[in-house]
C-alpha positions in Angstrom: 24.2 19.5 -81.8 21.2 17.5 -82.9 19.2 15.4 -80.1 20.2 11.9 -81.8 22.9 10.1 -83.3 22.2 7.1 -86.2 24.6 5.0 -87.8 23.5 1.9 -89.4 23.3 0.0 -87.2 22.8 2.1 -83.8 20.9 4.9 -82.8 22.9 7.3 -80.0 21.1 9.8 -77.8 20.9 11.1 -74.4 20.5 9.4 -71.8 17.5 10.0 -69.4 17.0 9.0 -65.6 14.4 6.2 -66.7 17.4 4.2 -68.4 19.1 3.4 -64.8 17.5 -0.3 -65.1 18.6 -0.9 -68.2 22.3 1.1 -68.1 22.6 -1.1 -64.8 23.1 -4.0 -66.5 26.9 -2.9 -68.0 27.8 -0.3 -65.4 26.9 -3.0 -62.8 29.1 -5.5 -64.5 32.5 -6.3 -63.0 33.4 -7.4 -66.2 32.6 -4.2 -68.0 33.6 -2.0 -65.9 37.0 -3.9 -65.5 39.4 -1.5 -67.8 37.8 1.5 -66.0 38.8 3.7 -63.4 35.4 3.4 -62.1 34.0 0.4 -59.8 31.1 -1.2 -60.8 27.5 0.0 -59.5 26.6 -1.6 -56.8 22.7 -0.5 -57.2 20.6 1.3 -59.2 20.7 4.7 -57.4 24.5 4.5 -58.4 23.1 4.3 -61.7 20.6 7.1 -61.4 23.4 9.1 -60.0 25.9 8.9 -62.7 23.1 9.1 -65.6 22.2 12.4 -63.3 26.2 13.7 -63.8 26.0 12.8 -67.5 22.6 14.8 -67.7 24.6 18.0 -66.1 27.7 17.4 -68.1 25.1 17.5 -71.6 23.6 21.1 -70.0 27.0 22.4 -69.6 29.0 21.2 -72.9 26.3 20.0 -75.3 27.4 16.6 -74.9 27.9 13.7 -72.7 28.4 10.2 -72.5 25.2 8.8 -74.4 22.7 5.9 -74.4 23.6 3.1 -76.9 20.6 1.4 -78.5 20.0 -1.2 -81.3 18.5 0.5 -84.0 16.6 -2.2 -85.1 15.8 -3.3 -81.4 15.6 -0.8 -79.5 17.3 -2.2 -77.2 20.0 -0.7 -74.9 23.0 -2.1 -75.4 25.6 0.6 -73.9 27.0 3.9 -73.8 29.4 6.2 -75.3 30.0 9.6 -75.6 32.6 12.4 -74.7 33.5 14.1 -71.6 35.4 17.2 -70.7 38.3 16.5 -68.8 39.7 19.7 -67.3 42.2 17.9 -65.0 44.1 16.6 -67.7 43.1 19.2 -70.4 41.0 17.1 -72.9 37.7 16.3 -74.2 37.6 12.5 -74.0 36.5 10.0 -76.1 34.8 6.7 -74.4 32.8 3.6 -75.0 31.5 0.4 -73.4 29.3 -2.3 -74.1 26.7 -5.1 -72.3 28.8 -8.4 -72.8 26.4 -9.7 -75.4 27.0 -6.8 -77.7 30.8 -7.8 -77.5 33.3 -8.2 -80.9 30.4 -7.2 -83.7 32.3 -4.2 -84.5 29.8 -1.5 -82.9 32.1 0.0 -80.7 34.6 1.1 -84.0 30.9 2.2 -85.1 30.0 4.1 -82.3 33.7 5.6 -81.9 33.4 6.8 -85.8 30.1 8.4 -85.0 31.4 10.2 -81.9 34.6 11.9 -83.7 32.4 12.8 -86.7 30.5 14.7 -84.2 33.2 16.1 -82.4 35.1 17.5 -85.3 32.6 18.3 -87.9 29.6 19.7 -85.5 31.6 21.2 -82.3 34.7 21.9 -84.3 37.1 20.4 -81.6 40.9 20.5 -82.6 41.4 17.2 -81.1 40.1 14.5 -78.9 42.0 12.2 -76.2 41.2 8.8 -74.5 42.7 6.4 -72.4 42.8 3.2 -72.1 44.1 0.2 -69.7 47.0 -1.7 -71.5 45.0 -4.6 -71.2 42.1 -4.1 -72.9 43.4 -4.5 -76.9 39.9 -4.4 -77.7 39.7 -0.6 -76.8 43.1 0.1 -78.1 42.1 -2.0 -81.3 39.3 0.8 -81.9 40.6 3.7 -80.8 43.6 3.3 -83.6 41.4 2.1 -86.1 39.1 5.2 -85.9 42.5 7.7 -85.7 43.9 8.2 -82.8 47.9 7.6 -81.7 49.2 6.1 -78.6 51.3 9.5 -77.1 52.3 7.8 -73.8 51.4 6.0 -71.0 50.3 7.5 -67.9 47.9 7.2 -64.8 44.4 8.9 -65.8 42.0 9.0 -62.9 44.0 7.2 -60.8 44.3 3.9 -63.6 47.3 3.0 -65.6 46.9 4.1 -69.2 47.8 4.2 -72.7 46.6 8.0 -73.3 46.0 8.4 -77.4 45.2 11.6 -79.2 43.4 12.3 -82.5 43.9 15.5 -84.0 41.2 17.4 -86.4 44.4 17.9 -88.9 45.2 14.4 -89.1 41.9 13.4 -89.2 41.1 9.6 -90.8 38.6 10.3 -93.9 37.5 6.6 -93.2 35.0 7.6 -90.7 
């Protein structure tokens, strides 16, 4: 798997411990972090230490959740990326952006991007996600980009609409 991601519009990579500051700013957010079974951040060592768990997921799978930059700005704007769940038997599919980055499309970029990679480069059979019943805008991308609601479920201890894409049924829209 190559070091970087580009899409027109975004660049995707790694995330290293000198982006807490600026990952802070979404993963601090009540907002953001809303339709996740996560809490907000409360500080910035919250942020070093789940950049630090992405960091150790990446040495062990060969991917992670990733930094979300502007291509043309450089600017980071959020994260996405995919995470081995073992307790519920999938590799999972996720996304979330700053507010300001908000309905401009680049989460159905970023999610394209991410199951390109997934089935063309590591060959996965199929991906999950979840996804609070609330937040359309997730659901919105997640079918546009493939997946199928299965059934609804609690994942990590949140109420969920759990969706599956399968490599054979794979959208050629990507």
């Amino acid at each position: 798997m190559r070091a970087r991601i580009e899409t027109s519009r975004l660049i995707l990579r790694p995330f290293q411990l000198s982006d807490a500051q600026a990952a802070f700013e979404w993963f601090g957010d009540p907002v953001v972090m809303r339709f996740t079974p996560t809490a907000p951040d409360k500080s910035i060592e919250d942020t070093i230490t789940r950049l630090s768990s992405y960091q150790d997921h990446q040495k062990a799978h060969g991917f992670s959740k990733w930094l979300v930059l502007g291509r043309d700005s450089g600017v980071a704007i959020g994260d996405s990326g995919l995470s081995v769940l073992p307790e519920y038997g999938w590799v999972d599919l996720g996304f979330r952006f700053a507010q300001p980055y908000w309905g401009r499309g680049l989460a159905t970029e970023v999610a394209s991007a991410w199951v390109r990679a997934a089935l063309d480069e590591f060959h996965l059979g199929q991906l999950g996600a979840f996804a609070h019943p609330k937040n359309l805008a997730s659901i919105r991308v997640l079918e546009k980009v493939g997946f199928h609601a299965e059934r609804r479920d609690m994942v990590m201890g949140m109420d969920s609409i759990v969706f599956f894409l399968d490599a054979g049924a794979r959208k050629d829209l990507l």
